[in-house]
mmCIF file as gemmi writes it, N, C-alpha and C atoms, coordinates in Angstrom:
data_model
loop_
_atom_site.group_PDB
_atom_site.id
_atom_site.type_symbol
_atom_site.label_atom_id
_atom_site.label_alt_id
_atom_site.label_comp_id
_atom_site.label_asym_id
_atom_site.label_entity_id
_atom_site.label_seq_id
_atom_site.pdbx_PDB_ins_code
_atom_site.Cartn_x
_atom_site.Cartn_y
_atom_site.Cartn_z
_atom_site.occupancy
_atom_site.B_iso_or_equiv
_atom_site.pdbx_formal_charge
_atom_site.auth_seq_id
_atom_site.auth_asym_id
_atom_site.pdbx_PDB_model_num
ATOM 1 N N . UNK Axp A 1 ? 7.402 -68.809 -39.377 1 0 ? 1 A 1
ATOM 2 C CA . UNK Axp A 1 ? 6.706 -69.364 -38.229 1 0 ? 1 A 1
ATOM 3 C C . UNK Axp A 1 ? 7.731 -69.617 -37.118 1 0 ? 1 A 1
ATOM 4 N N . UNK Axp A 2 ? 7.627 -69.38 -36.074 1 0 ? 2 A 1
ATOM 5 C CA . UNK Axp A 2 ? 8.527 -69.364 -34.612 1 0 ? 2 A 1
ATOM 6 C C . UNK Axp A 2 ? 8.709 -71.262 -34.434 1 0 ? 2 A 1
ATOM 7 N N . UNK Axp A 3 ? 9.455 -71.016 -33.555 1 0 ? 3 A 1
ATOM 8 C CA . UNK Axp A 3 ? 9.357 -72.758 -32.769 1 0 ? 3 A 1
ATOM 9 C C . UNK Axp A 3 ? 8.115 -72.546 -31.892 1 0 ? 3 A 1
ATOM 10 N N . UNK Axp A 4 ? 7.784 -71.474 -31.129 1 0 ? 4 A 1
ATOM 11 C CA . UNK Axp A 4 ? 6.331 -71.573 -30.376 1 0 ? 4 A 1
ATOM 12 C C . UNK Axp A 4 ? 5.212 -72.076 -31.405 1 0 ? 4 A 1
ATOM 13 N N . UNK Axp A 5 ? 5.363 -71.524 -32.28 1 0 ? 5 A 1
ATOM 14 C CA . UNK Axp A 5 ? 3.648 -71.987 -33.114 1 0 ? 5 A 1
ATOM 15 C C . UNK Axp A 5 ? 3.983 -72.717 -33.625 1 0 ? 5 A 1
ATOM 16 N N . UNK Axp A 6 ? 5.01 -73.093 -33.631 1 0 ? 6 A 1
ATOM 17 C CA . UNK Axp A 6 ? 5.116 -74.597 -34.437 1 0 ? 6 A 1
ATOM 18 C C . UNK Axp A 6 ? 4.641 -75.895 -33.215 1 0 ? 6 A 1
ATOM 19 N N . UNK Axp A 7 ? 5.293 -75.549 -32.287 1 0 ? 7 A 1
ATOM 20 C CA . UNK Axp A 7 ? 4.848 -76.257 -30.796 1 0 ? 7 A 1
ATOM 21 C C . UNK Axp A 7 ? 3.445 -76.531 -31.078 1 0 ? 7 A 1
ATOM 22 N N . UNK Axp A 8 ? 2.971 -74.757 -30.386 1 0 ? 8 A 1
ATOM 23 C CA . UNK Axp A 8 ? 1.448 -74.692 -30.421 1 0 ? 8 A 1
ATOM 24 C C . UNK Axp A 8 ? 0.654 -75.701 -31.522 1 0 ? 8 A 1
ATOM 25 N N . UNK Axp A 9 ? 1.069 -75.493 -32.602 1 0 ? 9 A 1
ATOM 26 C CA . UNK Axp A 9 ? 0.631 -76.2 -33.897 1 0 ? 9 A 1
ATOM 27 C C . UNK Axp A 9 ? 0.437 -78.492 -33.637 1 0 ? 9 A 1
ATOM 28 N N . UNK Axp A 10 ? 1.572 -78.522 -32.841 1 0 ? 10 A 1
ATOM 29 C CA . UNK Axp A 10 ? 1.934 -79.584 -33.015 1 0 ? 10 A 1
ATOM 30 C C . UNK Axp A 10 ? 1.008 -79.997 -31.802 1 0 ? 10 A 1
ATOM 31 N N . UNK Axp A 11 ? 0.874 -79.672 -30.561 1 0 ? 11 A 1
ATOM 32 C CA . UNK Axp A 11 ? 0.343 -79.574 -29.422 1 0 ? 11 A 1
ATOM 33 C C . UNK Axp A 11 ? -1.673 -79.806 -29.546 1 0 ? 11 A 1
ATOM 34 N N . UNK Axp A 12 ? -2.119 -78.511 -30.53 1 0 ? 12 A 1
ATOM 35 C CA . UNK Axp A 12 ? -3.339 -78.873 -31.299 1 0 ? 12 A 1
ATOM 36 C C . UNK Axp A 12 ? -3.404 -80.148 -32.319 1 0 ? 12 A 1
ATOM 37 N N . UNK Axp A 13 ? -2.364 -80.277 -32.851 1 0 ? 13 A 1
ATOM 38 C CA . UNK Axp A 13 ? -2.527 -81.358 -33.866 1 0 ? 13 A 1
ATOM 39 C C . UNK Axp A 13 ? -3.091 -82.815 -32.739 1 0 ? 13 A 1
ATOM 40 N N . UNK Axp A 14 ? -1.804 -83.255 -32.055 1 0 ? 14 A 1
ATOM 41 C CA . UNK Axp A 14 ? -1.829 -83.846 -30.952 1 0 ? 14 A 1
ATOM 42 C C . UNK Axp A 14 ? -3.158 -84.274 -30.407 1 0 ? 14 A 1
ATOM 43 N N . UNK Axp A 15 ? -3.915 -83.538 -29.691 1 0 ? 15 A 1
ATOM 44 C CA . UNK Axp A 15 ? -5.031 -82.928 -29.353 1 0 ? 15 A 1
ATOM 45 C C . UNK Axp A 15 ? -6.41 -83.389 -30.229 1 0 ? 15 A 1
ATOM 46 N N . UNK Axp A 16 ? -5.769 -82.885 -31.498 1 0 ? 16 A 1
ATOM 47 C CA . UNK Axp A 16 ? -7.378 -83.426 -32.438 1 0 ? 16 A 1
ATOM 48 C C . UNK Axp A 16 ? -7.029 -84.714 -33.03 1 0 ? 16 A 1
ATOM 49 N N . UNK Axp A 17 ? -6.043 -85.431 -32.864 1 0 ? 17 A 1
ATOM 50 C CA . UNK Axp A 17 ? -5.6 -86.568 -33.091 1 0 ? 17 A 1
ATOM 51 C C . UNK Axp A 17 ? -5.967 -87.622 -32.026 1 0 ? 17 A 1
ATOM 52 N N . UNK Axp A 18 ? -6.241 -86.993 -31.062 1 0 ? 18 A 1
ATOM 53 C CA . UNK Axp A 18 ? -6.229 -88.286 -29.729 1 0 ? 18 A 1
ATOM 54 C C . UNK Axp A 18 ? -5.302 -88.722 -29.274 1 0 ? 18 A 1
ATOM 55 N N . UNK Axp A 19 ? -3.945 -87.868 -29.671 1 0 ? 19 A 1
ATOM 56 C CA . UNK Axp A 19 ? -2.74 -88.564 -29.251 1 0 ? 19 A 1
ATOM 57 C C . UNK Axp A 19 ? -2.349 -88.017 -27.736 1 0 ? 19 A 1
ATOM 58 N N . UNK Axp A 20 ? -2.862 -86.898 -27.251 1 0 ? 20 A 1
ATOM 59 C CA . UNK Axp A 20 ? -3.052 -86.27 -25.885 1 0 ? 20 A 1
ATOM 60 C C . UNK Axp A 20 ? -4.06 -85.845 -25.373 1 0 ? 20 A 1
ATOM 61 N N . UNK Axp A 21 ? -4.725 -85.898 -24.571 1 0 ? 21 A 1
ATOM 62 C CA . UNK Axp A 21 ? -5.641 -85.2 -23.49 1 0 ? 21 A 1
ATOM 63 C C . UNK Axp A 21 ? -6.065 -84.014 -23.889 1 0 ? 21 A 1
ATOM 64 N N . UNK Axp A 22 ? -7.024 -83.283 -23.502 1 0 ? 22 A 1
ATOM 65 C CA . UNK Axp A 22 ? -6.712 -81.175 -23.664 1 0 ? 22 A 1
ATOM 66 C C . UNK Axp A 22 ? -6.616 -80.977 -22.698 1 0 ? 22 A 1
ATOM 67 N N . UNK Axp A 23 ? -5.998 -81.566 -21.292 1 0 ? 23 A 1
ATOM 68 C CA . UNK Axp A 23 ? -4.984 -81.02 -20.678 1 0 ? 23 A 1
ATOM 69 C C . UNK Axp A 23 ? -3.763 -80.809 -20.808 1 0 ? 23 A 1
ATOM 70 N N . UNK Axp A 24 ? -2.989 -82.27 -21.206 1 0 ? 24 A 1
ATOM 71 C CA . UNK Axp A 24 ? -1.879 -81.935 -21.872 1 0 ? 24 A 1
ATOM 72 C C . UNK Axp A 24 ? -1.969 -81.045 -22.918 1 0 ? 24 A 1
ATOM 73 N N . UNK Axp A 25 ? -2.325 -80.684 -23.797 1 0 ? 25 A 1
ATOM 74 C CA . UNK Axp A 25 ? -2.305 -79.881 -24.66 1 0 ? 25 A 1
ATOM 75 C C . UNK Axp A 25 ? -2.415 -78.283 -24.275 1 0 ? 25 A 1
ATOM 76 N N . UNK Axp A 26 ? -3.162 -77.978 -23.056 1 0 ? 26 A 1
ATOM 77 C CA . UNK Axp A 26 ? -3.493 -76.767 -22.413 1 0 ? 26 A 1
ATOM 78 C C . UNK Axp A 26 ? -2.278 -76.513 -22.072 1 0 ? 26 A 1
ATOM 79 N N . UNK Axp A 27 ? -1.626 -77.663 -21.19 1 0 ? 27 A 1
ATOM 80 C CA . UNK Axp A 27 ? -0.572 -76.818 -20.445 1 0 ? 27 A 1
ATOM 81 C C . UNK Axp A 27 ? 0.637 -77.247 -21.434 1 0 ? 27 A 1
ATOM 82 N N . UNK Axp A 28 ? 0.68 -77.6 -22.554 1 0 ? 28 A 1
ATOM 83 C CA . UNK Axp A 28 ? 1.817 -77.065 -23.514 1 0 ? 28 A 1
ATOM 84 C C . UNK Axp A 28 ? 1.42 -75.934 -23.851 1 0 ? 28 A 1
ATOM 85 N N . UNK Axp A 29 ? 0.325 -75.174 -24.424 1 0 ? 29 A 1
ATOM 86 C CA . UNK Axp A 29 ? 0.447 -74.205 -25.428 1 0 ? 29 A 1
ATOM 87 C C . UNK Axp A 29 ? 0.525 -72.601 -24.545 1 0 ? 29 A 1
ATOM 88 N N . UNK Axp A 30 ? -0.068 -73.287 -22.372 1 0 ? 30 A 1
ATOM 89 C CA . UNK Axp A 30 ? -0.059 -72.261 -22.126 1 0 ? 30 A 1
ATOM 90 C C . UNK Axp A 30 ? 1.243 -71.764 -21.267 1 0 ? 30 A 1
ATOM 91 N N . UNK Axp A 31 ? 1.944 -73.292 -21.506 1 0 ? 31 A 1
ATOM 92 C CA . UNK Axp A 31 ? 3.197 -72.971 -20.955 1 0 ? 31 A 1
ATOM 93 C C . UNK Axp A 31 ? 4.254 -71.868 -21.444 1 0 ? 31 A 1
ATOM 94 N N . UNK Axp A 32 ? 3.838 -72.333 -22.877 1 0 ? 32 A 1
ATOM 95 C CA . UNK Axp A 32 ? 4.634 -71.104 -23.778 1 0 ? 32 A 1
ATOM 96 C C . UNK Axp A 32 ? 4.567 -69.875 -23.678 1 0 ? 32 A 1
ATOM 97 N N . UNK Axp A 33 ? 2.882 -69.577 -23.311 1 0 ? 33 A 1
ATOM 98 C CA . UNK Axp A 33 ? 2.306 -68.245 -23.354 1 0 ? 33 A 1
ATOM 99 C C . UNK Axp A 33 ? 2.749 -67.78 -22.166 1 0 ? 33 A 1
ATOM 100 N N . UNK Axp A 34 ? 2.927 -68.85 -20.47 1 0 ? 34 A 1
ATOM 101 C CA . UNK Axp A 34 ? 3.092 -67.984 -19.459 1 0 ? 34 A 1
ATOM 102 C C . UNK Axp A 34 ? 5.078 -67.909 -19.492 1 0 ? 34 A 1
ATOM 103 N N . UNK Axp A 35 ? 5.64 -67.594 -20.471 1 0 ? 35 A 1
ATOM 104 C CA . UNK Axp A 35 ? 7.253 -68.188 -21.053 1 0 ? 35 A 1
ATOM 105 C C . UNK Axp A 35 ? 7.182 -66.603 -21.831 1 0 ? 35 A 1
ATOM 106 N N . UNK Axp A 36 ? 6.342 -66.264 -22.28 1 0 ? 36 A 1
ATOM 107 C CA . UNK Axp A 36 ? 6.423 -64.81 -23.167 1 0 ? 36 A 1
ATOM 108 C C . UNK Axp A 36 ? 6.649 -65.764 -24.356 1 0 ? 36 A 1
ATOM 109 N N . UNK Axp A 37 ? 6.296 -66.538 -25.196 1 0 ? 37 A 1
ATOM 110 C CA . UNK Axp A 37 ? 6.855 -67.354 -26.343 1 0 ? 37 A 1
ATOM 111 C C . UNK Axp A 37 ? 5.574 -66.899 -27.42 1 0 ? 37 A 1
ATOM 112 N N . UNK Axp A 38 ? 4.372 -66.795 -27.171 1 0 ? 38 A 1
ATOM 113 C CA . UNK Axp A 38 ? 3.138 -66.879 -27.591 1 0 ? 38 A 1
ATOM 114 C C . UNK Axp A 38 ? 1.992 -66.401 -26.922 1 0 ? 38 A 1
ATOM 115 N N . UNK Axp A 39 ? 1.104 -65.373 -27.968 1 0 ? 39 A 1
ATOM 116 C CA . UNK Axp A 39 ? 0.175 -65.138 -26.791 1 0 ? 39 A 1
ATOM 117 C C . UNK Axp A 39 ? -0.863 -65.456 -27.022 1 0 ? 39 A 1
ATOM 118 N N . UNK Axp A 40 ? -2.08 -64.908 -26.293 1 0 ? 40 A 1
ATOM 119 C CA . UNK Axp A 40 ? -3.737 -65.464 -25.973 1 0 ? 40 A 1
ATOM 120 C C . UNK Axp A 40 ? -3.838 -65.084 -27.751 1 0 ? 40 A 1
ATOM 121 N N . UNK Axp A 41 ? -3.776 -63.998 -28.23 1 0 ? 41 A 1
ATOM 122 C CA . UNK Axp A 41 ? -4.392 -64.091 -30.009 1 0 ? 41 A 1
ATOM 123 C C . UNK Axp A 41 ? -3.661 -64.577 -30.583 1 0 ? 41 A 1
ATOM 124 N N . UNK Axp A 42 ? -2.883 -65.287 -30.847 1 0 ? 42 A 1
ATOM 125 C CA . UNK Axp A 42 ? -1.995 -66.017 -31.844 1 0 ? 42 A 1
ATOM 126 C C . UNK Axp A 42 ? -2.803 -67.581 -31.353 1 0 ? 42 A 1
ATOM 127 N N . UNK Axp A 43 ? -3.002 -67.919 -29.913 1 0 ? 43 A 1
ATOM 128 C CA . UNK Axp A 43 ? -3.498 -69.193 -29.521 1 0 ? 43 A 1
ATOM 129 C C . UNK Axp A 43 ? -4.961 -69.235 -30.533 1 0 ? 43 A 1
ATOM 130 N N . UNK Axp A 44 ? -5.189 -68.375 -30.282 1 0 ? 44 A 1
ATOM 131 C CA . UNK Axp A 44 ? -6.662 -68.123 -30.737 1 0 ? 44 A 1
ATOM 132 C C . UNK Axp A 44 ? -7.2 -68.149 -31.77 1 0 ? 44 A 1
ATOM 133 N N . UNK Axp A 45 ? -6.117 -67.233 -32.164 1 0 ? 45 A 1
ATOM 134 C CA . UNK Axp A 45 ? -6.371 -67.786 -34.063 1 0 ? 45 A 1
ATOM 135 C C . UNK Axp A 45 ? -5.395 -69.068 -34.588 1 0 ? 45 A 1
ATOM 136 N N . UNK Axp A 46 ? -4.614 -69.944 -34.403 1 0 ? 46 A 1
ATOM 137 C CA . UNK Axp A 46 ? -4.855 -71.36 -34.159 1 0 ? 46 A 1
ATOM 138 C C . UNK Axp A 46 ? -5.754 -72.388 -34.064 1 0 ? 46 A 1
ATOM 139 N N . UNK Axp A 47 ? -6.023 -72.614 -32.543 1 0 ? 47 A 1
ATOM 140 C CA . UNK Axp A 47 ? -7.314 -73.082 -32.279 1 0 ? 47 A 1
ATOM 141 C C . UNK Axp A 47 ? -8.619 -73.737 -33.211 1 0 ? 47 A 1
ATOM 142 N N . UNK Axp A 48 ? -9.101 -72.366 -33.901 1 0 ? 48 A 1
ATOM 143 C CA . UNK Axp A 48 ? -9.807 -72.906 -34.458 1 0 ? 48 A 1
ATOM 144 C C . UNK Axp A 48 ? -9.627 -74.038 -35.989 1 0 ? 48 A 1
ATOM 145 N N . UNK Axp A 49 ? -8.41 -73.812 -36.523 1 0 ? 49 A 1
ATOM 146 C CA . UNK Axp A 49 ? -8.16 -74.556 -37.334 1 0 ? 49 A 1
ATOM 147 C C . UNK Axp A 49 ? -7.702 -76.134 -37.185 1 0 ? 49 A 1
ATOM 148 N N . UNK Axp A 50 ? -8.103 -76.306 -35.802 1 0 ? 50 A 1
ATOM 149 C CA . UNK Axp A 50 ? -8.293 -77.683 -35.443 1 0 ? 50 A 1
ATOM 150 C C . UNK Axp A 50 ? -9.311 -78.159 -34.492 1 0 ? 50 A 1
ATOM 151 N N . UNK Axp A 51 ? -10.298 -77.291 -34.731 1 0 ? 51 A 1
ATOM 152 C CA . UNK Axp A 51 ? -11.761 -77.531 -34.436 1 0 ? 51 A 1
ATOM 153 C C . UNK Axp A 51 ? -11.827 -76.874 -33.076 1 0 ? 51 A 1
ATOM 154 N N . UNK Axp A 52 ? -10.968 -76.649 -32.235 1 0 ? 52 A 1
ATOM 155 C CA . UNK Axp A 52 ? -11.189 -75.298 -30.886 1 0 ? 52 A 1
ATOM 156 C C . UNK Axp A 52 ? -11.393 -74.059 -30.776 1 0 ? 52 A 1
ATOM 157 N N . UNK Axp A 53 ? -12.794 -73.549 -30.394 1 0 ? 53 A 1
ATOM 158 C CA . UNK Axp A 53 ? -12.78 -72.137 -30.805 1 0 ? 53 A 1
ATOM 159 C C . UNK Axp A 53 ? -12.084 -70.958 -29.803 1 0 ? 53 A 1
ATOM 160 N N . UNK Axp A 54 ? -11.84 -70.29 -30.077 1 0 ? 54 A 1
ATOM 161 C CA . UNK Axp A 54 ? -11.338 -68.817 -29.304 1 0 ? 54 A 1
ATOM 162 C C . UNK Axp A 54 ? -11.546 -68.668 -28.422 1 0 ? 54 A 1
ATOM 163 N N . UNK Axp A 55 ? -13.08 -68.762 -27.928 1 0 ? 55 A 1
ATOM 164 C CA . UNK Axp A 55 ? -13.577 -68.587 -26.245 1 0 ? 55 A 1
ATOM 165 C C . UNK Axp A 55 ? -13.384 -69.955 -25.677 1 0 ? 55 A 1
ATOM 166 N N . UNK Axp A 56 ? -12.904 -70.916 -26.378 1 0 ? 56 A 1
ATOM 167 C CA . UNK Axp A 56 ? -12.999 -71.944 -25.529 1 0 ? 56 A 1
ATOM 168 C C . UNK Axp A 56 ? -11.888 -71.934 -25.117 1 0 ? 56 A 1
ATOM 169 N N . UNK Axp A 57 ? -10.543 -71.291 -25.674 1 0 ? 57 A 1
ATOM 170 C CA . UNK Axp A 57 ? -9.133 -71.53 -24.626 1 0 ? 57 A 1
ATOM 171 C C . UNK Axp A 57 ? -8.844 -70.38 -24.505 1 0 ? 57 A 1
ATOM 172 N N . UNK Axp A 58 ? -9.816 -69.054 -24.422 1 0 ? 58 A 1
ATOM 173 C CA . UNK Axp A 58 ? -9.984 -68.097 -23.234 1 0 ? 58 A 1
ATOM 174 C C . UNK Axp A 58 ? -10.365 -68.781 -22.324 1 0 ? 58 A 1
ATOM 175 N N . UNK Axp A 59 ? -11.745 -69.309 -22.45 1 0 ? 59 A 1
ATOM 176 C CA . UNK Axp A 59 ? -12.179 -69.968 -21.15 1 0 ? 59 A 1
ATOM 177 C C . UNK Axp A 59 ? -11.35 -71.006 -20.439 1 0 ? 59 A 1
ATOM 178 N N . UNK Axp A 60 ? -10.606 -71.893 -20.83 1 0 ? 60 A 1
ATOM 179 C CA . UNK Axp A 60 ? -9.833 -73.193 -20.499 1 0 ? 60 A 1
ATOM 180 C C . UNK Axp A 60 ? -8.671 -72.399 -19.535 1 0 ? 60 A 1
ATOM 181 N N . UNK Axp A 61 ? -8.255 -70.683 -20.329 1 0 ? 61 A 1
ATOM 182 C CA . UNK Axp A 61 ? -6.912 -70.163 -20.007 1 0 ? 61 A 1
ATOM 183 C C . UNK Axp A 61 ? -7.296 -69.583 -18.624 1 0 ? 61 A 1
ATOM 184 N N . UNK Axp A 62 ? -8.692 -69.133 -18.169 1 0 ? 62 A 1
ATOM 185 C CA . UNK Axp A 62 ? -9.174 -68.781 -16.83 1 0 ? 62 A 1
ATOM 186 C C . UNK Axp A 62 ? -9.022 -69.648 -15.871 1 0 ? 62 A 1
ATOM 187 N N . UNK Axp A 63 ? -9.281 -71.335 -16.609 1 0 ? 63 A 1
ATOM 188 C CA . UNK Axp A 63 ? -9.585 -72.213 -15.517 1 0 ? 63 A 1
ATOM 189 C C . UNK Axp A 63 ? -7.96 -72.74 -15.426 1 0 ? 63 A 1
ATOM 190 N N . UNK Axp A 64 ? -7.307 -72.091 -16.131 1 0 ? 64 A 1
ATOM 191 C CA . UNK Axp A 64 ? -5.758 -72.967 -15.846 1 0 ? 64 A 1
ATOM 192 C C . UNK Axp A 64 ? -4.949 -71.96 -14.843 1 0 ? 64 A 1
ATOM 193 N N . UNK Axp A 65 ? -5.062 -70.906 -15.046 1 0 ? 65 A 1
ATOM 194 C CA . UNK Axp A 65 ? -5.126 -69.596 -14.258 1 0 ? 65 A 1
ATOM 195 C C . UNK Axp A 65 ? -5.624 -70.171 -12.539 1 0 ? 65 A 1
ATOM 196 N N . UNK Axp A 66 ? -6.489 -70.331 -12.703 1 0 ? 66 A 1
ATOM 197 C CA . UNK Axp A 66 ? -7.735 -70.479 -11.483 1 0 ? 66 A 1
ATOM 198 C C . UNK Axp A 66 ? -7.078 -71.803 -10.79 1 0 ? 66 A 1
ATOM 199 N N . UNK Axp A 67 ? -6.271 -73.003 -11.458 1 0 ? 67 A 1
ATOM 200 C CA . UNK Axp A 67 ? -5.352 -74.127 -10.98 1 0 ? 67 A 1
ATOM 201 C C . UNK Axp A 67 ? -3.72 -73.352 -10.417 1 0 ? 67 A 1
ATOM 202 N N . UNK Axp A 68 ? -3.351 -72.859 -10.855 1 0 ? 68 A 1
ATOM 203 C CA . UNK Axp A 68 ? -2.164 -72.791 -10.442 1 0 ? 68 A 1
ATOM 204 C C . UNK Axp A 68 ? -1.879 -72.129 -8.792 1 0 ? 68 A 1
């Protein structure tokens, strides 16, 4: 496992814990991704193993896209 998905990992944990926002959590996991560290299918298949599905941080990754 990389230090990115371990991030990513820790970032979701975070996240379904209540210990951060899913903003903070967005812009850790997509910081990595816009870093070349991790990409949209590795996020993706993640995700759901902490209750976020696939289209939802496609969709989140449009609207973070759509902020910058």
């Amino acid at each position: 496992m990389t230090k990115a998905t371990v991030k990513a990992r820790q970032a979701f944990q975070n996240f379904s814990s209540g210990k951060i926002d899913k903003w903070s959590m967005y812009s850790t996991i997509f910081g990595l991704m816009d870093a070349g560290k991790i990409t949209l299918r590795a996020l993706s298949s993640i995700g759901p193993e902490y209750g976020i599905t696939a289209g939802a941080i496609k969709m989140r990754r449009c609207d973070w896209l759509g902020m910058k």
